[in-house]
Steps between C-alpha positions, in 0.01 A plus 500: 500500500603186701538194341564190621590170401364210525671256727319195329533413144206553347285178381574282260261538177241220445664374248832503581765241464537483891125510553457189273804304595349532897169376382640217276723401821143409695325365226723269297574318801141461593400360135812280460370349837149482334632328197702213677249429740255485234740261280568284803186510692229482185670357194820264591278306724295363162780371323690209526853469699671520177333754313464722837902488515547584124210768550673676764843486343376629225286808694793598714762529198290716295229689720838612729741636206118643341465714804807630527567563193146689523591728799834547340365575177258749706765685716706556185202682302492717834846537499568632156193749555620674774855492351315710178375748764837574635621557182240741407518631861859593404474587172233743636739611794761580242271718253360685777861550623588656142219673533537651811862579366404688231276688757775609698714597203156739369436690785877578507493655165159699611657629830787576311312650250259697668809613733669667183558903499535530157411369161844329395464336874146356396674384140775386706269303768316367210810372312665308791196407583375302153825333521458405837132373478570299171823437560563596097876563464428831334215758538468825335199775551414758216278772597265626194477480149809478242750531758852389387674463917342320708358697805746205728649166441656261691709161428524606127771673292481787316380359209252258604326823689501706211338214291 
């Protein structure tokens, strides 16, 4: 099978931080344009010289510090999403890693397992194997009922085993 990859990055989702900040880049401009020119051009005109002044002051120092405080306020909802995603993204990466870990570390035990001539091999196989997969400090295997020795051990003394 031939696969290839892509040699552009693939599209940015619709609602993506990217996406969004693109699209607020054409049309914040265009409605801070439609809001001065509507200030100056409809209302300013129909107030005194005085008032206008006071009115625009007073417009400019709070609609400016409103609107970025807005978009920043907007951007840094965005933000801490996509920095939740990455987290999960690598606390996913990290489980699957384990996972694919303990993967490896089972079909050892099987091939070495299955590759065993004899029964104390299997025991044997099974033994290192336990202690390998659970990473226990101690594993011992007993092989039918009442039995006083353990069929293998590994990691534990003599006593521990027996117990």
């Amino acid at each position: 099978m031939n696969v290839r990859a892509s040699q552009t990055p693939p599209a940015a989702p619709h609602g993506s931080l990217a996406r969004q900040v693109a699209w607020a880049r054409i049309w914040l401009p265009v409605a801070i344009v439609g809001v001065v020119l509507a200030l100056e051009l409809l209302i300013v005109p129909r107030l005194s010289d005085a008032v206008g002044t006071w009115f625009r002051i007073a417009f400019y120092s709070l609609a400016g510090p409103a609107a970025t405080a807005g978009t920043l306020s907007w951007i840094v909802v965005e933000v801490r999403a996509r920095e939740r995603a990455q987290d999960q993204l690598a606390a996913t990466y990290a489980e699957l890693q384990q996972s694919h870990e303990m993967l490896s570390v089972i079909q050892q035990v099987t091939e070495r397992f299955a590759a065993a001539r004899d029964l104390e091999e299997a025991v044997d196989a099974a033994v290192h194997g336990l202690r390998k997969a659970t990473g226990a400090t101690g594993v011992a295997v007993f092989l039918g009922e009442n039995v006083e020795e353990p069929a293998g051990s590994s990691g534990l003394d003599a006593a521990a085993a027996a117990a």
